[in-house]
C-alpha positions in Angstrom: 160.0 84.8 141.6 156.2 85.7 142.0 155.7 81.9 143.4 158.7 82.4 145.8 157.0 85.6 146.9 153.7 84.4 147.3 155.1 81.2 149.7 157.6 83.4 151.6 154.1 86.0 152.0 152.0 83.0 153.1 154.9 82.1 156.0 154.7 85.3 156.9 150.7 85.6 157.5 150.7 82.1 159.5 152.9 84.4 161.8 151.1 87.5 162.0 147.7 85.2 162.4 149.5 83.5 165.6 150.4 86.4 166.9 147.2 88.0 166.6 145.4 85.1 168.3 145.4 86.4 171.8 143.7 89.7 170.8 141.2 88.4 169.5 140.6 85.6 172.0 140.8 83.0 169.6 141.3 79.5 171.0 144.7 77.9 169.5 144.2 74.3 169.5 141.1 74.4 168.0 142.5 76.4 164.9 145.5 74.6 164.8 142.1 71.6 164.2 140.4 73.0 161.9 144.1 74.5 159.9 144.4 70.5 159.0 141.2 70.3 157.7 142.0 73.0 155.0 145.6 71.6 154.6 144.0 68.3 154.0 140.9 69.5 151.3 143.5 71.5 149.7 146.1 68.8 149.4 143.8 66.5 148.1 142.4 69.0 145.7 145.8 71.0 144.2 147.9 68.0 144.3 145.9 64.6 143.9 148.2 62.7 145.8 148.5 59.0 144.7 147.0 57.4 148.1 147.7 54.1 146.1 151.2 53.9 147.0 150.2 53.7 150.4 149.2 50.3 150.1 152.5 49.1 149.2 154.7 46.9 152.0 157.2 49.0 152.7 155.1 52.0 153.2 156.8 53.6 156.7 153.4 54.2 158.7 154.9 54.4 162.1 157.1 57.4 160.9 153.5 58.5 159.4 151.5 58.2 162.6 155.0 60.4 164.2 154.2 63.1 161.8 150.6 63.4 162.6 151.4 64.3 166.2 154.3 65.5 165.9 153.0 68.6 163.6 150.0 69.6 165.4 152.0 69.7 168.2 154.7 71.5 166.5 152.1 74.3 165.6 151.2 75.0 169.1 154.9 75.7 170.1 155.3 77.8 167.3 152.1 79.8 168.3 153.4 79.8 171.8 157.2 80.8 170.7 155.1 83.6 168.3 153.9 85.0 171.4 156.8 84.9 173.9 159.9 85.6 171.8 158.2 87.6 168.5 157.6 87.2 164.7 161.5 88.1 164.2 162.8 85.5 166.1 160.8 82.7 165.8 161.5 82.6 162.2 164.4 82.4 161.9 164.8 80.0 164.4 162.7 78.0 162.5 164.2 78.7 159.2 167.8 77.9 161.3 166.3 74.1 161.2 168.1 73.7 158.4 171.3 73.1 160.1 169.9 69.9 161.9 169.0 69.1 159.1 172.1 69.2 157.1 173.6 67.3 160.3 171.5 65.0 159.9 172.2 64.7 155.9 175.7 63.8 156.6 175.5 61.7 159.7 172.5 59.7 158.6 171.6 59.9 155.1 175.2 59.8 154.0 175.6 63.3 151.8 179.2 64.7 151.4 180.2 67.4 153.4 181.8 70.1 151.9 183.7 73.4 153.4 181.7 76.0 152.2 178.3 73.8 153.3 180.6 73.6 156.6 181.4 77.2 157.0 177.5 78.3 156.6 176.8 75.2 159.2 179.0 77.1 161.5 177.6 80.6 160.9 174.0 79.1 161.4 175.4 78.0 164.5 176.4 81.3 165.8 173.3 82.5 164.1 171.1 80.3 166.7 173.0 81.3 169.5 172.7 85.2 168.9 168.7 84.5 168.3 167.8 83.2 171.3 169.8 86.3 173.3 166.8 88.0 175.1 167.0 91.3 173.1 165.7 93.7 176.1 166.6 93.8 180.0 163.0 94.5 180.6 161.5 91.4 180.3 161.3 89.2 183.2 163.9 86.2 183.4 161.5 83.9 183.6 159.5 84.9 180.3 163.3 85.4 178.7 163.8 81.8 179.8 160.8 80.5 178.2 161.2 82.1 174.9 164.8 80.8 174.1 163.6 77.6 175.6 160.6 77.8 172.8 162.8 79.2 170.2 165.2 76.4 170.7 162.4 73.6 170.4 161.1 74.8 167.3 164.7 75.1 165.9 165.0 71.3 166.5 161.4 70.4 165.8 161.2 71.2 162.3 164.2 69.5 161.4 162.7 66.5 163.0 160.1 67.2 160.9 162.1 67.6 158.1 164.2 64.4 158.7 160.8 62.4 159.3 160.1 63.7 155.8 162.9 62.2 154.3 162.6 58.9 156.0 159.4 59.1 154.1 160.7 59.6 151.0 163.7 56.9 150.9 160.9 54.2 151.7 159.4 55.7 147.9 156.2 56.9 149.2 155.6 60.2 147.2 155.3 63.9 149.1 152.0 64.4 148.3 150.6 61.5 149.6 152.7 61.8 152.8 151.2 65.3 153.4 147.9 64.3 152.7 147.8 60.9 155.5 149.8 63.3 158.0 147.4 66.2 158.0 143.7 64.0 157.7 145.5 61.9 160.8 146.4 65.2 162.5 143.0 66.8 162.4 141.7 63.6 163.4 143.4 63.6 166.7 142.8 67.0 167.1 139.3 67.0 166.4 139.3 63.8 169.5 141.2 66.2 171.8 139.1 69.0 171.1 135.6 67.2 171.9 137.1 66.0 174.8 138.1 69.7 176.2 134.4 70.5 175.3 133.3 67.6 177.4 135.0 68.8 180.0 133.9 72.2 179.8 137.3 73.9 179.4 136.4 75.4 175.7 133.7 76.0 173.2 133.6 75.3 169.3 132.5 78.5 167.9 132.1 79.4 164.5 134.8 82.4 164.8 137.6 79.6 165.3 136.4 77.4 162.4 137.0 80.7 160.2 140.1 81.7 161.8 141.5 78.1 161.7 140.3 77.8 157.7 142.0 80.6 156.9 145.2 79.5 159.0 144.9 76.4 156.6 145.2 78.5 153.7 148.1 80.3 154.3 149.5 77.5 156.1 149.0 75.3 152.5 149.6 78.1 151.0 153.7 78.6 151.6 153.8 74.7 151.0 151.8 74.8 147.2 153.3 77.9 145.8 157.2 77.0 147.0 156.5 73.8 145.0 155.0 75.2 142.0 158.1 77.3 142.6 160.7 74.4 142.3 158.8 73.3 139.4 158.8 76.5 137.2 162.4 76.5 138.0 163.9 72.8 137.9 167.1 73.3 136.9 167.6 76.2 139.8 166.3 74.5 143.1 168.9 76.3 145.5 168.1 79.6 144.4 164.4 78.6 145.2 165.9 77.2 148.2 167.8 80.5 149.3 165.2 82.6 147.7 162.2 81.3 150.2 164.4 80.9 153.4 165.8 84.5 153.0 162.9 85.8 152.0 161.0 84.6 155.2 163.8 86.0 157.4 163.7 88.9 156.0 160.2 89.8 155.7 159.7 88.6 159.0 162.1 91.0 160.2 160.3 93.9 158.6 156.5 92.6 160.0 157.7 91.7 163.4 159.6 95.2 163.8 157.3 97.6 161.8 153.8 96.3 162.5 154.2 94.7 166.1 157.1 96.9 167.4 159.6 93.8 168.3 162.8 94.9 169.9 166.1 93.2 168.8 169.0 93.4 170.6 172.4 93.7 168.7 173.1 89.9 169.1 169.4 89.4 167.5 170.4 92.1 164.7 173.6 90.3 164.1 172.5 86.7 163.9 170.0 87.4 161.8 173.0 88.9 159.3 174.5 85.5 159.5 171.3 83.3 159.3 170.5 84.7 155.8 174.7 84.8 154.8 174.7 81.0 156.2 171.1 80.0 153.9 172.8 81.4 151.0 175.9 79.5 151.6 174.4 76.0 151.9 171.7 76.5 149.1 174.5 77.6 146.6 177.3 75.4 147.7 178.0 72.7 144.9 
C-alpha cells in the first residue's frame, strides 16, 4: 500500500504545485515544457521502453502524434481548472473520467456491462453533476461559469486520453513505449511554442521555471511509476490498486484543498464527492 500512497501523494503535489504557480509568478506553459522533459528522462530511465516496437506496421502514430498535443494541452486546463474551481474539485473531476471511460469500454471496445458497473456509472454521474455546482454565492457568475466549464473539460479530456491509450494498446505497442514517443513529442512542440513566445517578446526562459517544471515532471512521473510498481507488487489484486489510487486522490485532495488552501464546498460539492469515491469502489470491485 506504500506504492499506492506514494502515487496518490505525487497526484496530489502536481496539484498543490499548480495551484501555487500564480504566487510565485511562475510561467505555466513553460513548466508544463520542461515537466515532459523530466517525464521523458525518467521514462526512458525507470522503464526502458522497447522503442523497437515502434517500427512495426501497424504501429498507430496518428493516435501518437494526438497524444502529444493533446496532453500538454490537457495540462494547461488542469492548471487553469486548479485555479478557478480548487484542488477539491478538479480532482475529482478528473478522477470522475473514468465514467467516459467505462462508456467508452462498452460502446467501443466491446466489454460487458454489468449492474453493479451500471449503478456506480450512474452515481459518477450524479457525482459530476454535484461537482461542478459553484459551492459559494460569492463568486462572480462569470468565474462560476468558467470553472464548471473547466471542470467539465478535464472530466472528458482524460478519458480521451485514456481511450487514446487504449487504442494504443489494441494496435500491441507496449505502455512504456507509448509514454515515452508521447512525452519526447510533447516537449518538443512545447519547447517550438515557447521559443516562439520568446521571439515575440511575450515571456522569458528563466532558470526558476526550468526548476519548477523539473520538479513538476517528477511528481507528475511520479504518480504514473509508483501506481505501476503498484499493480505489479499486487497482480492478482489490480481493482483494489485501482480503487485504492482513485480514492485515495479524492480524498486527500479533499483534505489539501480544504485545510491548506481554505476551498469552500457547497453541500452538493460535499455530497458528490460521497458518491464519486462510493461509485470508484463500485466499478473497481465489480466482477
Amino acid at each position: 500500500m506504500l506504492l499506492i500512497l506514494l502515487s496518490a501523494l505525487c497526484s496530489v503535489s502536481v496539484a498543490v504545485l499548480l495551484k501555487l504557480a500564480p504566487r510565485w509568478r511562475l510561467d505555466m506553459p513553460q513548466l508544463v515544457m520542461w515537466n515532459y522533459l523530466a517525464a521523458s528522462g525518467l521514462c526512458w530511465v525507470l522503464l526502458s521502453p522497447p522503442l523497437e516496437n515502434l517500427q512495426r506496421p501497424d504501429t498507430p502514430w496518428p493516435v501518437l502524434l494526438g497524444l502529444a498535443v493533446v496532453l500538454p494541452s490537457l495540462f494547461l486546463v488542469l492548471a487553469a481548472c486548479v485555479r478557478a474551481a480548487g484542488i477539491v474539485r478538479t480532482d475529482v473531476a478528473q478522477r470522475l473520467s473514468l465514467l467516459l471511460s467505462l462508456l467508452a469500454a462498452f460502446t467501443v471496445f466491446g466489454e460487458q456491462a454489468s449492474v453493479i458497473k451500471l449503478a456506480g456509472l450512474a452515481l459518477g454521474l450524479v457525482a459530476v453533476a454535484g461537482i461542478v455546482v459553484r459551492p459559494e454565492r460569492g463568486s462572480g457568475p462569470v468565474q462560476g461559469q468558467r470553472a464548471w466549464l473547466l471542470l467539465l473539460v478535464v472530466w472528458g479530456g482524460f478519458a480521451f486520453v485514456d481511450v487514446m491509450l487504449k487504442v494504443v494498446a489494441q494496435a500491441g505497442t507496449p505502455s512504456s513505449a507509448s509514454l515515452q514517443v508521447a512525452f519526447a513529442l510533447a516537449f518538443l512542440l512545447m519547447l517550438f511554442w515557447q521559443l516562439v513566445r520568446h521571439w515575440r517578446g511575450r515571456t522569458e526562459l528563466e532558470v526558476r521555471h526550468l526548476g519548477a517544471g523539473l520538479l513538476l515532471g517528477l511528481l507528475n512521473f511520479g504518480n504514473i511509476y509508483f501506481y505501476v510498481r503498484a499493480h505489479q507488487s499486487l497482480p492478482d489484486s489490480p481493482a483494489v490498486v485501482f480503487a485504492a489510487m482513485n480514492i485515495g486522490v479524492v480524498v486527500l485532495g479533499t483534505l489539501v484543498g480544504i485545510a491548506a488552501f481554505g476551498e469552500k464546498t457547497g453541500r452538493w460539492n460535499r455530497l458528490a464527492i460521497v458518491l464519486a469515491v462510493a461509485a470508484i469502489a463500485l466499478i473497481a470491485l465489480a466482477p
